[in-house]
RODO-2510 file (C-alpha; in nm, 4 decimals, decimal comma):
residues 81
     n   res          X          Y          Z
     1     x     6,7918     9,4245    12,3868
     2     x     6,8654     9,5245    12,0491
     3     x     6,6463     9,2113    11,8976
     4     x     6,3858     9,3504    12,1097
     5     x     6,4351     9,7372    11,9574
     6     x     6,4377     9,6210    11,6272
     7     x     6,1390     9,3896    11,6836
     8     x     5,9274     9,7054    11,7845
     9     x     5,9708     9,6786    12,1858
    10     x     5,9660     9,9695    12,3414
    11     x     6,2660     9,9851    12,6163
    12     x     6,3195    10,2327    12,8216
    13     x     6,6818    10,3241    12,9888
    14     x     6,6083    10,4327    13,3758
    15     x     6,8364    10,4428    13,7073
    16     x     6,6149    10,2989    13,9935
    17     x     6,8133    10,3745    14,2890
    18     x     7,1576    10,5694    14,2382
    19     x     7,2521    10,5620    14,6127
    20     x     7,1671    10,1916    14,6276
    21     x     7,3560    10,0600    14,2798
    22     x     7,6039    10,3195    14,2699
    23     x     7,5015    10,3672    13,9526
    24     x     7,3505    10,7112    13,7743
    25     x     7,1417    10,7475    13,4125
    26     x     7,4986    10,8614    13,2607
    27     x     7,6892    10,4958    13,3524
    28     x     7,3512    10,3108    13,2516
    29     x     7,3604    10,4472    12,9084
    30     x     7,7402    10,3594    12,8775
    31     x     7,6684    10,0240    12,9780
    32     x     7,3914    10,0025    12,7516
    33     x     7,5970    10,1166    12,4437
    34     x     7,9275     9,8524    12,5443
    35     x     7,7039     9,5692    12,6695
    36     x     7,4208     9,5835    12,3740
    37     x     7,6014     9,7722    12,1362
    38     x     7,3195    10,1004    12,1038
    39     x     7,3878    10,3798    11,9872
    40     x     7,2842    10,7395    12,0182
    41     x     6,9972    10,7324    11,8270
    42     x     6,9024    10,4108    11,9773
    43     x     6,9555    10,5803    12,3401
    44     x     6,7335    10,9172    12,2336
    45     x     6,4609    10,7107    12,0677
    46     x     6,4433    10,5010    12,4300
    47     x     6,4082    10,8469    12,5478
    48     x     6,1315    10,9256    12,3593
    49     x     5,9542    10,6040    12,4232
    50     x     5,9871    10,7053    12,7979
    51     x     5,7879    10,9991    12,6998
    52     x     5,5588    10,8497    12,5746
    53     x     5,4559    10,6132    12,8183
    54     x     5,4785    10,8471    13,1475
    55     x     5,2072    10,9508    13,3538
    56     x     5,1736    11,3119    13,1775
    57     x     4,8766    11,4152    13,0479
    58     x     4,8745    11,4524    12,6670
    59     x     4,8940    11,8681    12,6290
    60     x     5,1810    11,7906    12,9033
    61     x     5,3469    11,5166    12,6868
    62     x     5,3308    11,6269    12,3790
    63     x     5,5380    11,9762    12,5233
    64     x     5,8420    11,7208    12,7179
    65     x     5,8564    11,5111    12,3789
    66     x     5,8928    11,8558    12,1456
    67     x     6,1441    11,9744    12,4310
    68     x     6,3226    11,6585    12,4543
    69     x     6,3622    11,6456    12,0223
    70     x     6,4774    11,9883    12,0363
    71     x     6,7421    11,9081    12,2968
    72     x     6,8172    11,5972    12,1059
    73     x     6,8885    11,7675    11,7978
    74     x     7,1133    12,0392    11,9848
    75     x     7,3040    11,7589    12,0949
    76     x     7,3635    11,5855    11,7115
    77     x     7,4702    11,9339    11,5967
    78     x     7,6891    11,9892    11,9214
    79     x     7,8484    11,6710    11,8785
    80     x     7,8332    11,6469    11,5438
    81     x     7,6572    11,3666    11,4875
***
């Protein structure tokens, strides 16, 4: 995946069916990060990617992608990152 990143892929990080694979968004990142070797920024910008390519309209969008930064950025400081 990261070949793909760095290539200029867009990938997104999603949880299909959490009752199904036992699995939730949390574990998925986890096993992103151990299996593929991402890291946080390479987590948030798959974030932001999924942003961009939802079904929002642009106004809508553009306001979940400022949100999502701001949260992202709360986060770095929090964890100091």
């Amino acid at each position: 995946m990261k070949r793909l990143t760095e290539a200029g892929v867009p990938i997104n990080i999603s949880s299909d069916d959490p009752t199904i694979q036992d699995s939730i968004l949390t574990d998925d990142y986890e096993k992103t990060v151990r299996n593929f070797g991402w890291t946080v920024e390479d987590l948030i910008e798959s974030n932001i990617n999924s942003v961009e390519s939802c079904f929002l309209n642009d106004r809508e969008k553009a306001g979940l992608k400022a949100s999502y930064i701001m949260a992202a950025e709360a986060f770095r400081v929090k964890m100091g990152l």
